[in-house]
N, C-alpha and C positions, 0 to 999 in steps of 0.2 A: 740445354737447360730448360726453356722455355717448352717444349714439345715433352719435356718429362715431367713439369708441372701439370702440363693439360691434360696429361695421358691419368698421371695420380687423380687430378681433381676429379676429372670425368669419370672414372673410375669409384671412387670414393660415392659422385652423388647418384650412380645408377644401385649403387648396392645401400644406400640409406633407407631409400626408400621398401627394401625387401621384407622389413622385418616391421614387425609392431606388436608389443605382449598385453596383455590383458584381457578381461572380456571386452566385446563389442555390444556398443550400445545398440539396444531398440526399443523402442515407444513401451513402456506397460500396459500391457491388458486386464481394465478391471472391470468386471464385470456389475453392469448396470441391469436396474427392472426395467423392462419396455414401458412403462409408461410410471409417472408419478402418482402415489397415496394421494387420496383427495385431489385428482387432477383437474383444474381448469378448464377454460373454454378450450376446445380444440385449436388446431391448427397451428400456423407458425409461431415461435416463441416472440412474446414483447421484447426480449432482450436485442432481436433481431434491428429493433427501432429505434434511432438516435433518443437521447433523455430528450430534445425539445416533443417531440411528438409523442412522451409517456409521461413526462413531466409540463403540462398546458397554463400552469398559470402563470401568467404574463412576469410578475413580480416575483414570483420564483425564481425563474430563467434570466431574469437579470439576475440574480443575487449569486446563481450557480455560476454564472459568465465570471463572475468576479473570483469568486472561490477559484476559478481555477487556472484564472489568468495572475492572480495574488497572493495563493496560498505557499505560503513560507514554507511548510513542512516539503511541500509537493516541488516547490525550487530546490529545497536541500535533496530530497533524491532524485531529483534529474541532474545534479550537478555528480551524484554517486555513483548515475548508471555512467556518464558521461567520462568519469574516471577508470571503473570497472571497464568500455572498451581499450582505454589503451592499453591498461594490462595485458587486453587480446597481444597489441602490437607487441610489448615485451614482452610475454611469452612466445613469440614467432619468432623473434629477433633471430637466436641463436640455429634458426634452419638456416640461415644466411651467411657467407664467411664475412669477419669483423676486418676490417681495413682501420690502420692505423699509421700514425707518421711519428716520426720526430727527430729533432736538432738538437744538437749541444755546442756549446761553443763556449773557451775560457779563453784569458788574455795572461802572457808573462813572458818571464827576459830569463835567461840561464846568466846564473852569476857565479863565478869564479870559484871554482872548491863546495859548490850545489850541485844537486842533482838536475840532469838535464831533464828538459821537462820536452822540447822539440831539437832543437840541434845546439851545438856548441857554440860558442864565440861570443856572448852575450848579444844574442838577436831577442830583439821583441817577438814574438810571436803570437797568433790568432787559431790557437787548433781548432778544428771546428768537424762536424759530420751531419750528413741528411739522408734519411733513412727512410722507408715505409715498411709496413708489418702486413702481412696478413693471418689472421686464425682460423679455422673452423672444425666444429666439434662434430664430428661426423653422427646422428641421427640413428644408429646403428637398428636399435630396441624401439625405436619408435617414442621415448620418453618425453622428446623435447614434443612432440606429434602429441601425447597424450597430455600433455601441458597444456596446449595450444586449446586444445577439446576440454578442457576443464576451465580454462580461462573465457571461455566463449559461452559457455552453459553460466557462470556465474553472472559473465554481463546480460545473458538473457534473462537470468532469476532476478536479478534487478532492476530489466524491463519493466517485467511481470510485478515486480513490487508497485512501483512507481504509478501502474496500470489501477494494481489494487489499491492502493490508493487513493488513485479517482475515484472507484468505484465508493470503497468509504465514505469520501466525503461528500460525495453526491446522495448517497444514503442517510449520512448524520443531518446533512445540513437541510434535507428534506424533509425528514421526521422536522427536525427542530422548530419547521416554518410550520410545521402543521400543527404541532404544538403550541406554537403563539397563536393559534386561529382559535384552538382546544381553549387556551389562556382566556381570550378575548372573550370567548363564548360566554366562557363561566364567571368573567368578571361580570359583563350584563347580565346574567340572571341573578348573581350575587347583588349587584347593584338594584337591580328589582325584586328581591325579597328585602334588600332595605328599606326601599320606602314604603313595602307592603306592611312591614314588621311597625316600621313607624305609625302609621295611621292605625294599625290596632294597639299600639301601645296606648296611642293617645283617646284612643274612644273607651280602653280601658280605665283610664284615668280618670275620664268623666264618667264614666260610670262610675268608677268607685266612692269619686266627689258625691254625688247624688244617692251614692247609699245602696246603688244596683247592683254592681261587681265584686267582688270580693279581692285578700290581696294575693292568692292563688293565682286566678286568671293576669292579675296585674304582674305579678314574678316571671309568669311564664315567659307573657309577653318580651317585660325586659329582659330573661335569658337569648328567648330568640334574637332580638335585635342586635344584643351586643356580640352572640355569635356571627351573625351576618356583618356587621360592621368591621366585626376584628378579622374575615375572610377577602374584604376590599385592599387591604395595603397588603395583605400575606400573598393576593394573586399579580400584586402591580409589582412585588418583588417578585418574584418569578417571571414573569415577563419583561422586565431589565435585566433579570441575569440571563434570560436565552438571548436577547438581541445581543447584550454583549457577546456573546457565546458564539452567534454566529456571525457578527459585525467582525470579531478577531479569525474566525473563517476563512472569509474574504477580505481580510487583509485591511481593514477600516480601523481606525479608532471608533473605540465603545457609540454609540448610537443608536435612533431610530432604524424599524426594520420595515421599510413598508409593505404593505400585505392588503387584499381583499378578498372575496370570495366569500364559502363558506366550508367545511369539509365535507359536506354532503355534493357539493356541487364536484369537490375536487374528486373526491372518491367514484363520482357518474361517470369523469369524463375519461375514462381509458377501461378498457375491457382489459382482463386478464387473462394471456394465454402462454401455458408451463412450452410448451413446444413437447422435444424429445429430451429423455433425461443425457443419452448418449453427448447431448450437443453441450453440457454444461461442462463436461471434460476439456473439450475445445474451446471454450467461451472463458469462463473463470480465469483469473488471472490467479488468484493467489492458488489457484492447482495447477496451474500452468506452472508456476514460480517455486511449486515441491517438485513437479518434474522435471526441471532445470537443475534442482540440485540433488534431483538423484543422480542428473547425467552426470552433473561435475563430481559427486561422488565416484561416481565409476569409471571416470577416468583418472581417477587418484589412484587407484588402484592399478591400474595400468603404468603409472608412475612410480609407483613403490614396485610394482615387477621388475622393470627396466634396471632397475639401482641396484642388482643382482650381480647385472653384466658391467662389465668395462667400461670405459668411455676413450673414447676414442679423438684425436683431435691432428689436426695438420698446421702447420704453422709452416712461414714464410719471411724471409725478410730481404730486402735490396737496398743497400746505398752508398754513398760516394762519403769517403773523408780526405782530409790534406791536412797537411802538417800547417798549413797556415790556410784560414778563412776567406784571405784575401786570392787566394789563390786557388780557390775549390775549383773553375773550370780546369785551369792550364796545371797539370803535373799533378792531380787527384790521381785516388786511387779506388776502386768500387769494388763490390763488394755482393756476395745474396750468398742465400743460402734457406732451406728445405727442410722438413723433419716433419718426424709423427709422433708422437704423443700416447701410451696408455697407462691409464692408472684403472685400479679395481680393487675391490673389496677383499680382503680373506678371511679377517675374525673379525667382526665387530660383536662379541657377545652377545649374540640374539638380536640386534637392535633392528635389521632388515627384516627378518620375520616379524619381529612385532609389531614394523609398520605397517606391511605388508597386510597381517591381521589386523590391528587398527580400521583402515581403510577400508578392510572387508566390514567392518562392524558399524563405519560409518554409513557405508552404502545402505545396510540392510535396514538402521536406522532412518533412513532419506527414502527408504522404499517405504517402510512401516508409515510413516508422517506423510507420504505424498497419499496413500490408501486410507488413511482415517481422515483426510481433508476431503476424501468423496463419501466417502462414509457421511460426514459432517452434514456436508452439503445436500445430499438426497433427504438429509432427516430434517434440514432447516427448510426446505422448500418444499417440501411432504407437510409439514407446520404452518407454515405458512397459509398455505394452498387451505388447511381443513381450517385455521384460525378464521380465514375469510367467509368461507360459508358458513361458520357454526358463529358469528358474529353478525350474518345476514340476521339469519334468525333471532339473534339476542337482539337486533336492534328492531325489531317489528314487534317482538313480544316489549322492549321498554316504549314502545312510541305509543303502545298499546293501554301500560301504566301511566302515561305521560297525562295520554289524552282523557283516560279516567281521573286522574287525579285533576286532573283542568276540570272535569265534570264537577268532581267533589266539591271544588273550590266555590262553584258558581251555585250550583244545589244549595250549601249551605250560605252560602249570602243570602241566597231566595228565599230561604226557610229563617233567617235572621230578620228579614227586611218583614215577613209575615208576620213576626213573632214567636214562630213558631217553636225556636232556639236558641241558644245564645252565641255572643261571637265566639265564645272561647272553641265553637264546635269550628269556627269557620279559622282560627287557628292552627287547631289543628288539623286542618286538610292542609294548610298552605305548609305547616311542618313535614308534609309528605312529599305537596311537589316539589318546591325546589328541589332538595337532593336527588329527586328523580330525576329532573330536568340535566343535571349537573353531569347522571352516571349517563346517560342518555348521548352529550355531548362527546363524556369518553368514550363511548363503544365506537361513535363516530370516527373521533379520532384513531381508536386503534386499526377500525375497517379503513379508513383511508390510508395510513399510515402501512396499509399490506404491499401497497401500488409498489413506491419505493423501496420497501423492502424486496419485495418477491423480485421487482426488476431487477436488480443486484444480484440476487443469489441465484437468476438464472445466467449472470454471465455479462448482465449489462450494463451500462452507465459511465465507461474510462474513457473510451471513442471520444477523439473530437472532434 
């Protein structure tokens, strides 16, 4: 018995592995331009370089430390991906034969004119039995194999999630600090067209007391001020709602964000280099995380093949009963036994075809979406790339208007202080800078705010 188990078994698992239906996966080929729209400095990609050495300001790098030793979203998919492997294990399981046991045991007496339940004469008895089982479901089609390959491809697309993730919020939370810098800026220059605002309102006044001014110049004035006044509490709320924003980030209750620098310094200190476009296919996580579920798509498909054919299964079992428990060694009686198993499909009204089809349609779905995600990317970092230099320039041509209207400013005080004008002239210069000063600060912020972005969308910033 034993040498005809091994002979089956053995048998069984050299011919499981013969067979496996579907396509066979491999890598997509999509085809990339040699180099990026509006390309950067040459040479190796920045994504290449950990975010401490793309991202330099000291109080950044604390604050991303925290995001990502903290962030609750980023704990809930690593607890997903961490789930998504054992899946791996339960789908392997069944390449394995399933070992099973068990015992039964009842207690009772045969009474006079009942049915015997173990021998006659009114004996107590303890019938009892211990068994083990064995099953396995022979692999025949390779199903349980294409299971296993689609269980694997999903815990890796959940890798890749979890990856882009990082990248996310290394990108949000960086913008956002540069933002509060953006914030800060323009609350000082708003703060210094208030008191600008003020001391022309008031030499307004006096003058109009004295009969010099008129109430024109005096209107203006107070328009201006109370505009600039009512811009002081509209940027301080803004600036509490980002620090809350990125204080829940990094996992802090609401609070201070602390920061220094300036964004001209931050935007100097990292050069920008695209690399090859080729390398953002390997880099990227969330195209890494479509091409994980093309695979698992196409091995679904290999699973709806398999559900065509048979299933195939061997089962086993061995064990010892006695008419009483107490007596299972001495006057037992044992037991085993062998057998195979098939069941298969004959009419299921279409329902294997359409899975079958199904699954083709999800695939070509998971191919379409993994191809428009590089699509995407070569056109966000093609953007990126021409945003930064055509923002170079937007920011020499406002530094350009800045320092003219600084001129304005100063001219007409000169030509006031002479006589030769009035303040209302010296008004309206200061009407022009600030808001210049302000757009001046955004262009800033956007040209700095390429650093993080472009890092990312070449692939960088998940690494830890």
């Amino acid at each position: 018995m034993n040498k005809t188990a091994i002979l089956i078994l053995a048998g069984a698992a050299a011919f499981t592995t013969a067979c496996t239906f579907g396509p066979i996966w491999t890598k997509p080929e999509m085809p990339v331009p040699a180099e990026f729209r509006g390309d950067g400095i040459g040479g190796s990609s920045m994504a290449e370089l950990p975010w401490q050495s793309v991202l330099r300001d000291h109080n950044l790098q604390n604050l991303l430390t925290d995001v990502f030793e903290n962030n609750r979203s980023l704990e809930a998919l690593a607890h997903n991906v961490d789930a998504a492997r054992q899946y791996v294990t339960i789908a392997r399981a069944p390449l394995f034969p399933w070992i099973g046991y068990g015992a039964s045991t009842s207690k009772g007496m045969n009474q006079s004119g009942g049915a015997g339940i173990a021998q006659m004469g009114g004996v107590t008895t303890n019938p009892g039995s211990i068994s083990a089982s064995a099953s396995w479901e022979l692999d025949l089609w390779g199903k349980t194999r294409k299971e296993v390959e689609s269980a694997e491809a999903s815990a890796d697309a959940a890798q890749e999630q979890l990856n882009a993730l990082r990248a996310s919020l290394l990108r949000q939370v960086a913008t956002g600090y540069l933002q509060l810098l953006l914030l800060d800026e323009q609350l000082r220059i708003t703060r210094a067209s208030v008191e600008s605002y003020r001391e022309t309102l008031q030499l307004f006044k006096d003058q109009q007391s004295a009969g010099v001014a008129d109430r024109l110049q005096t209107a203006s004035a107070e328009a201006a001020l109370a505009a600039a006044e009512a811009g002081v509490p509209a940027l301080e709320m803004q600036i509490a709602e980002m620090e809350n924003t990125l204080s829940a980030l990094a996992g802090r209750m609401p609070g201070h964000i602390k920061r220094g620098g300036s964004l001209q310094s931050f935007a100097n200190a990292s050069k920008v280099a695209s690399g090859i476009p080729a390398d953002v296919l390997a880099r990227r996580p969330d195209i890494r995380a479509k091409e994980q579920k093309m695979r698992e798509a196409n091995a679904e498909v290999g699973v709806a093949i398999a559900s065509y054919f048979p299933s195939i299964s061997l089962t086993g079992a061995a064990g010892v009963a006695s008419a009483d428990l107490r007596h299972a060694i001495i006057g037992h009686r044992t037991g085993w036994g062998i057998g195979a198993n098939l069941t298969g499909p004959l009419f299921q009204a279409g329902q294997l075809r359409a899975n079958e089809r199904a699954k083709r349609d999800a695939f070509l779905a998971a191919k379409a979406e993994y191809e428009q995600a590089v699509l995407d990317a070569m056109s966000e970092i093609s953007t990126t790339l021409i945003q930064r230099t055509k923002l170079r320039n937007i920011m020499r041509k406002q530094e350009a208007a800045v320092a003219a209207y600084q001129e304005s400013v100063q001219l007409s005080k000169a030509r006031y202080t002479q006589g030769l004008s009035s303040y209302y002239e010296v008004l309206d210069a200061q009407l022009l800078l600030f808001p210049a000063q302000k757009q001046l600060a955004s262009y800033r912020f956007q040209y700095a705010s390429c650093i993080p972005t472009l890092y990312t969308q070449l692939g960088g910033g998940w690494q830890q």
